[in-house]
C-alpha positions as CSV (number, residue, x, y, z in Angstrom):
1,X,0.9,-17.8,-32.2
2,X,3.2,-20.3,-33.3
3,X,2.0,-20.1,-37.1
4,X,2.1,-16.5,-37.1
5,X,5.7,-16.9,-35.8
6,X,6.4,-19.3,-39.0
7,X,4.6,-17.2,-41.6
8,X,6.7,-14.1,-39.9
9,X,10.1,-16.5,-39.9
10,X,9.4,-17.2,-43.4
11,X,9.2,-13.6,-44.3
12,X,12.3,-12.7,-43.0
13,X,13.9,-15.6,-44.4
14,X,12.3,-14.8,-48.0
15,X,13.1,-10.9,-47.6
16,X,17.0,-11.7,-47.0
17,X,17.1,-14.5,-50.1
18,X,15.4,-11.5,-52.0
19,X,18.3,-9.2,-51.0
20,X,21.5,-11.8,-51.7
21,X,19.7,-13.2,-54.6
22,X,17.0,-10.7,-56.2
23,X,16.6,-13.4,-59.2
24,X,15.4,-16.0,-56.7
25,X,11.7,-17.5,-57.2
26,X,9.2,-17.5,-54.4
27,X,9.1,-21.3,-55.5
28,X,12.7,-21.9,-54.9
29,X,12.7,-19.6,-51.3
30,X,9.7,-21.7,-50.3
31,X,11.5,-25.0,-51.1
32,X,14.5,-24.4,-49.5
33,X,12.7,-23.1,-46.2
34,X,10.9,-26.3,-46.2
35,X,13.8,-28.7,-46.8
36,X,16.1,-26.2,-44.8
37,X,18.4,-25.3,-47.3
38,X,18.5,-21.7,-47.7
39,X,22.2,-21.6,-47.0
40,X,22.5,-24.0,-50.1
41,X,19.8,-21.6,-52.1
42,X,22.2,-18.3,-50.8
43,X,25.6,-20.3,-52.0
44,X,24.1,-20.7,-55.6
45,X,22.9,-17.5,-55.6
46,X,26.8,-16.8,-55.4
47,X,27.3,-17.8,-58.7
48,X,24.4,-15.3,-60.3
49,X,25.3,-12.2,-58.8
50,X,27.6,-9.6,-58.6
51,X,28.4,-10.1,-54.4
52,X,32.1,-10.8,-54.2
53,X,32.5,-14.1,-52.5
54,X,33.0,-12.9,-48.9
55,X,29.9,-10.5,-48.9
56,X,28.0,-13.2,-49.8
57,X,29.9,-15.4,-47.3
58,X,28.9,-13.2,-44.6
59,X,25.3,-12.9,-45.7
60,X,24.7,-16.4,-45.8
61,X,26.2,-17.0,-42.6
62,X,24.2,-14.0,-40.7
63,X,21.2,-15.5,-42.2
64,X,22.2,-18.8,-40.9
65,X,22.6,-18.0,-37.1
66,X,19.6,-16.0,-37.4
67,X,17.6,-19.6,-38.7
68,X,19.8,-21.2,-36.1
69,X,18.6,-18.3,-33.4
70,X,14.8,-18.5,-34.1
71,X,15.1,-22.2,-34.2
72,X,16.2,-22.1,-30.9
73,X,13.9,-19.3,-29.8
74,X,11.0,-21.9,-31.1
75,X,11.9,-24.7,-29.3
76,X,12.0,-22.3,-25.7
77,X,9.2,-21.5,-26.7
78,X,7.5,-25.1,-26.8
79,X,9.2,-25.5,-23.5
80,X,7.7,-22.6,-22.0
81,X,4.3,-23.5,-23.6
82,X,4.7,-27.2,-21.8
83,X,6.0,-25.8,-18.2
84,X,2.6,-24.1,-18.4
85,X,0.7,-26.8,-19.2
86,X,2.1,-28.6,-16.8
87,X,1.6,-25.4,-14.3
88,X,-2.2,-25.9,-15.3
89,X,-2.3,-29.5,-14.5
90,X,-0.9,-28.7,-11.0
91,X,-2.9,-25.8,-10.3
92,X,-6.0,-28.7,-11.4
93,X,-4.8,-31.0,-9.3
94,X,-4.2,-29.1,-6.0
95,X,-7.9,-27.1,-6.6
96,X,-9.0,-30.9,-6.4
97,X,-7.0,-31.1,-3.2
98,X,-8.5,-27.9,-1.5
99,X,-11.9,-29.1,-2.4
100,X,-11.5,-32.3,-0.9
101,X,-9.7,-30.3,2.4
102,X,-12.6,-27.6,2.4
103,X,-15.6,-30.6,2.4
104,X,-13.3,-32.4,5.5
105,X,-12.9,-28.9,7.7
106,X,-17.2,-28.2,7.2
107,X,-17.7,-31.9,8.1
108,X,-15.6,-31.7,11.0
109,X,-17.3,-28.3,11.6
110,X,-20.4,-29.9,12.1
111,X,-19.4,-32.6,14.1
112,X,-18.3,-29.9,16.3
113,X,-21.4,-28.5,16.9
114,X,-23.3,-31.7,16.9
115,X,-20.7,-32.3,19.7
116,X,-21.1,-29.2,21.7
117,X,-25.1,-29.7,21.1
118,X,-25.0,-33.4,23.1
119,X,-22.6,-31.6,25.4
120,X,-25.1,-29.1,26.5
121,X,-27.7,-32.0,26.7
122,X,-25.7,-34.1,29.0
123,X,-24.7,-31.1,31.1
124,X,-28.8,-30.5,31.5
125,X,-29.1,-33.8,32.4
126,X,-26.4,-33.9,34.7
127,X,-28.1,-31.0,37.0
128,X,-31.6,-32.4,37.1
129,X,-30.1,-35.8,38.3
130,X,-28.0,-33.6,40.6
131,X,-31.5,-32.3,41.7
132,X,-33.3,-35.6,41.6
133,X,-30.6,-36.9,44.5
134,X,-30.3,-33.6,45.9
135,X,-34.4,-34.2,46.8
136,X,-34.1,-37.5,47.5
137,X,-31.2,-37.1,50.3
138,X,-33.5,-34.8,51.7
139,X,-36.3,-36.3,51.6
140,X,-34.3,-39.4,53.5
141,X,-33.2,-37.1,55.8
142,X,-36.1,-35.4,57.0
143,X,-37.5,-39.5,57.5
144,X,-34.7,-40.6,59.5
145,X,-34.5,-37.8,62.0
């Protein structure tokens, strides 16, 4: 995305040089895109054309603050591109997170039902030593009277 942006930057760019200046070479547009001096390219375009200064003034600055515009369109856009990657790296970490909370709640789970299982064990042996003294108090009274 961010070369096709360029390569469509650079046409624009080369498209308005062609209009101010339609003696310029695609050598000389591609060199002053590169070392950022189209203004400079547009200004001695001035002196080979027919543009009356202030048309040409006007030009060059309108294609100025549209450089200066997509410039800083490009660099919201590498902002935006890092707030997501950092959005990924969150979403990473916290999935990490919920695993680790998911694996906690199933242990706990089963100890749970571990619990409840010795629970119902002790509650079984409870009654039959409920019985057991039950019998035995009887069994003591019935000998003592």
């Amino acid at each position: 995305a961010k070369s096709s942006f360029k390569n469509r930057l650079r046409e624009n760019i080369t498209r308005q040089v062609k209009i101010a200046d339609p003696e310029a070479t695609e050598d000389e547009i591609s060199e002053a895109i590169e070392s950022g001096t189209v203004h400079d390219l547009l200004q001695k375009s001035l002196n080979r054309s027919s543009l009356s200064h202030q048309a040409f003034q006007e030009k060059a600055d309108e294609v100025a603050e549209r450089s200066k515009d997509i410039q800083e369109l490009e660099q919201s856009m590498l902002k935006l591109k890092e707030m997501f990657e950092e959005m990924a790296q969150l979403i990473e970490m916290q999935s990490e997170q919920i695993n680790a909370i998911e694996v906690t709640v199933e242990e706990a789970s089963d100890n749970v039902a571990k619990g409840n299982e010795e629970l119902d064990g002790v509650v079984e042996e409870q009654v039959g030593i409920r019985k057991r003294i039950t019998i035995i108090l009887t069994v003591v009274g019935v000998c003592v009277v």
